[in-house]
C-alpha positions in Angstrom: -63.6 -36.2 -43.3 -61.7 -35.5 -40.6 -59.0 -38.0 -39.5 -56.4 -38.3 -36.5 -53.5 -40.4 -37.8 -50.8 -41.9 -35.4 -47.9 -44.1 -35.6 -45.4 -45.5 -32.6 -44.5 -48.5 -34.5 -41.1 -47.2 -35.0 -38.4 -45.2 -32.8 -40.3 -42.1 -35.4 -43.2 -41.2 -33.4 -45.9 -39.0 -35.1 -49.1 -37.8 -35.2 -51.3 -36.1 -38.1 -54.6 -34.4 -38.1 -56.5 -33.4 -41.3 -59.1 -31.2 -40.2 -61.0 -29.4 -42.4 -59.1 -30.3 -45.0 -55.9 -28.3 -43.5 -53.1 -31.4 -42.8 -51.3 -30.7 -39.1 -48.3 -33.0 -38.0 -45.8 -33.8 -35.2 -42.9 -35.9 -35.8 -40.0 -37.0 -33.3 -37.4 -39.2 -33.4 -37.4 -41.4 -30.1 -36.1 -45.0 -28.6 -38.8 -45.1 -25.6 -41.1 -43.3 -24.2 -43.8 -43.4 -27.0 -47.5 -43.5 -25.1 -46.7 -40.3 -23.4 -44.9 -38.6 -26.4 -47.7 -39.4 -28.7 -50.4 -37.8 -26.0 -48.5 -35.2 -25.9 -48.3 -34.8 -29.8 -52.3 -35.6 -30.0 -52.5 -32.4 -28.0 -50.3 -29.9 -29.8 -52.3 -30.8 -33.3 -55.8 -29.9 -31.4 -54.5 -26.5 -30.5 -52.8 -26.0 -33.4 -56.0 -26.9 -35.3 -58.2 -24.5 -32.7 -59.9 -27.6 -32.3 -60.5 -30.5 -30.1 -61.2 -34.6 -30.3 -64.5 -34.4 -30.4 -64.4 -33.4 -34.5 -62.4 -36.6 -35.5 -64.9 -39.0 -37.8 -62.2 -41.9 -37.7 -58.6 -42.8 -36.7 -55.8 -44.3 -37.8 -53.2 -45.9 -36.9 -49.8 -48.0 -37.6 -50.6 -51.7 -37.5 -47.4 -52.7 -37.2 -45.0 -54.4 -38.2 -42.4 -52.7 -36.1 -41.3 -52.6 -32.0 -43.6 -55.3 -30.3 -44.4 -52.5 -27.0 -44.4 -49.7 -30.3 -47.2 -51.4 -32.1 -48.9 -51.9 -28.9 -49.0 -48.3 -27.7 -50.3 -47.4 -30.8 -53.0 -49.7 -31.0 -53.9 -49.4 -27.5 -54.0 -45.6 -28.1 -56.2 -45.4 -31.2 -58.4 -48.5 -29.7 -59.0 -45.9 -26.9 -59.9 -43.3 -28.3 -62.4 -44.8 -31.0 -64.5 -46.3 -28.1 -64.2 -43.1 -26.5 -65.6 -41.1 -29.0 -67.5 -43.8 -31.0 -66.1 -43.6 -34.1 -64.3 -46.0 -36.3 -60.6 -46.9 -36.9 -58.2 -47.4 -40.2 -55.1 -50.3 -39.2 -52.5 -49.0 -42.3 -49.0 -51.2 -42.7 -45.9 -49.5 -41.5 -44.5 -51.0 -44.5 -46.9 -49.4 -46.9 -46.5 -46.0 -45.0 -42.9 -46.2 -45.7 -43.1 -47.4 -49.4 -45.4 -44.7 -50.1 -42.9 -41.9 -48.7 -40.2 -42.9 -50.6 -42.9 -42.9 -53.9 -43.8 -39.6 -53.1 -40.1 -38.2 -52.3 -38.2 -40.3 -54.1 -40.2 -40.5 -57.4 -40.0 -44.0 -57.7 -42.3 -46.6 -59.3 -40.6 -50.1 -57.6 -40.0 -49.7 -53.9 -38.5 -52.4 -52.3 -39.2 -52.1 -48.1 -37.0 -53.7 -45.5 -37.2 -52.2 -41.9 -34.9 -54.2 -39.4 -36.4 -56.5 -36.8 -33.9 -57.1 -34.7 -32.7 -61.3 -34.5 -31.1 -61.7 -37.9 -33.9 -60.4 -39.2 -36.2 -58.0 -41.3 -39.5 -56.8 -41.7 -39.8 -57.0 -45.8 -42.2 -56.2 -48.8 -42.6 -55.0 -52.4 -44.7 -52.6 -54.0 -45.6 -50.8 -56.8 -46.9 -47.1 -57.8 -50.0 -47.1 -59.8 -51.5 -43.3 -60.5 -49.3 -42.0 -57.4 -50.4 -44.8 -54.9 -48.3 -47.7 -54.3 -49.7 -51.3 -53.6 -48.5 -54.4 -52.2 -47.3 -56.8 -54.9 -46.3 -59.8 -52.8 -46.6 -60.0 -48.8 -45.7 -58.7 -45.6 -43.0 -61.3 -44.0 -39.9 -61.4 -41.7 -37.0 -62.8 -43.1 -33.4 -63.3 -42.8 -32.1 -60.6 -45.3 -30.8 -63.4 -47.4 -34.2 -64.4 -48.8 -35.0 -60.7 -49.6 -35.2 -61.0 -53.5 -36.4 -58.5 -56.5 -39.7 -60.6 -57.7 -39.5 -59.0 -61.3 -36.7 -57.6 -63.8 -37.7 -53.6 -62.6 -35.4 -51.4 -61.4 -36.0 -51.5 -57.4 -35.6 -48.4 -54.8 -34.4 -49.8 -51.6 -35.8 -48.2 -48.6 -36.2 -48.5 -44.8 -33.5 -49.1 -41.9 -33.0 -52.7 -43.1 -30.8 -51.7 -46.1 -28.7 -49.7 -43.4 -28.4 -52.9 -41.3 -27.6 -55.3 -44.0 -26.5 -53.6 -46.7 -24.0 -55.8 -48.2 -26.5 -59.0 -48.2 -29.4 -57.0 -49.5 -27.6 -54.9 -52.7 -26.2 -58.6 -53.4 -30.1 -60.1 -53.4 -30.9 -57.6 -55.9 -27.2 -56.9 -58.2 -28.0 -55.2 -61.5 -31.8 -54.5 -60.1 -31.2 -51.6 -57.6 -31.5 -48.3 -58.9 -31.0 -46.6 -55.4 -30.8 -46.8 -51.8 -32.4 -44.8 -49.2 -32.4 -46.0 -45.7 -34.1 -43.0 -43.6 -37.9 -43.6 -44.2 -40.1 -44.3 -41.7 -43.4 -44.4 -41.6 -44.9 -41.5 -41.0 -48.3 -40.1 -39.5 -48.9 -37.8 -42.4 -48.4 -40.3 -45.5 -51.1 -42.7 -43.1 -53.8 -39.9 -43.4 -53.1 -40.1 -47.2 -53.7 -43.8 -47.3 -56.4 -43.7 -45.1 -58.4 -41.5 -47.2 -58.3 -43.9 -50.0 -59.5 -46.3 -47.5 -62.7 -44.0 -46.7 -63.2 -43.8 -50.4 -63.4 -47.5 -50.4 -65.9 -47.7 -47.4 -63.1 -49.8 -45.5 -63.9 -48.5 -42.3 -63.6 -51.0 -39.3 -65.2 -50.9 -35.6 -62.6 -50.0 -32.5 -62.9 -53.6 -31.7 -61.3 -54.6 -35.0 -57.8 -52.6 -33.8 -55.7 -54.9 -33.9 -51.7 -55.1 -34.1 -49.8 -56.7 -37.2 -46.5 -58.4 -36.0 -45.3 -60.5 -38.3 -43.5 -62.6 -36.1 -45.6 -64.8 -33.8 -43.2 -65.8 -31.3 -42.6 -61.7 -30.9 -43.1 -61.9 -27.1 -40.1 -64.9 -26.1 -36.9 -64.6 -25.4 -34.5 -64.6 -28.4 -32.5 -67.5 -27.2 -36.5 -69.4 -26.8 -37.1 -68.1 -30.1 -34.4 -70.3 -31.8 -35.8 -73.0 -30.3 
């Protein structure tokens, strides 16, 4: 199958295409701009590929939880072009994306995941590797970094840009539990496709109409002084 993978959810914008089973990628680190970067990287992979849109069977895309306008552009875009092209769409966690990138280049089994929200807050979940795929072993939540805890005795990797932000809170959470911090993974285009083709496997394919963003936080929109309200 041939997929178009895309991700603005973070300030690492990217886009994949597996096409003919040949994987093609663009990745660029960025604070704004995202809709017409990730055109513009949708456009490189097609001539790269000597191909164009029209041989894309699905697409997917970060769900979120990241950047309110990021996750927007990104649904927006792949909501787009699914009607366009009538095909169907794969919504994959930005939180999974980055737990399964530091599996795969970290060689780790227990990946703890806390990207930074802004507000006090994070973007935080755990997961485990099972036969080189990792899968959520709690839930997706925002949280003060405080109540960021290790859920079992394992040995946890910490990954993502909320270790950077609160480091000190979040290596005292988990003590004599953390084998290892890494705080550049992003989710990434490329490690979507891979997750996505497990979700083709599974037949979870959904209709453009079911793109919708994850945000985690439901007053994402207000003010921050309306938001401690």
């Amino acid at each position: 199958m041939n997929i178009l993978a895309l991700d603005t959810c973070t300030e690492s914008c990217s886009a994949a295409l597996l096409y003919e089973g040949k994987l093609f990628e663009r990745v660029e680190m960025t604070q704004r701009g995202h809709s017409d970067l990730i055109l513009g990287m949708m456009d490189e992979l097609f001539k790269q590929a000597k191909t164009t849109i029209s041989v894309i069977d699905t697409v997917a895309f970060g769900r979120g939880p990241g950047s309110f306008t990021g996750v927007r552009v990104g649904v927006g875009v792949a909501q787009g072009i699914a009607f366009a092209r009538d095909v169907p769409v794969i919504p994959i966690s930005t939180l999974h994306a980055v737990a399964q990138d530091a599996a795969d280049k970290l060689d780790c089994d227990h990946i703890a995941v806390a990207m930074d929200a802004r507000m006090g807050e994070i973007y935080c979940a755990s997961y485990q590797r099972k036969n080189g795929i990792v899968e959520l072993i709690d839930s997706e939540r925002v949280c003060p970094p405080e109540q960021f805890k290790p859920n079992t005795e394992q040995q946890w990797v910490g990954v993502g840009t909320g270790w950077g932000e609160y480091d000190t809170i979040l290596r005292n959470n988990f003590t004599d539990n953390l084998a290892d911090v890494a705080v550049k993974h992003y989710p990434n285009a490329s490690v979507m496709i891979k997750l996505a083709n497990i979700e083709v496997d599974a037949g979870r394919l959904l209709p453009a109409e079911q793109a919708l963003p994850v945000y985690l936080r439901d007053n994402v929109a207000k003010k921050k002084a309306e938001q401690k309200k």
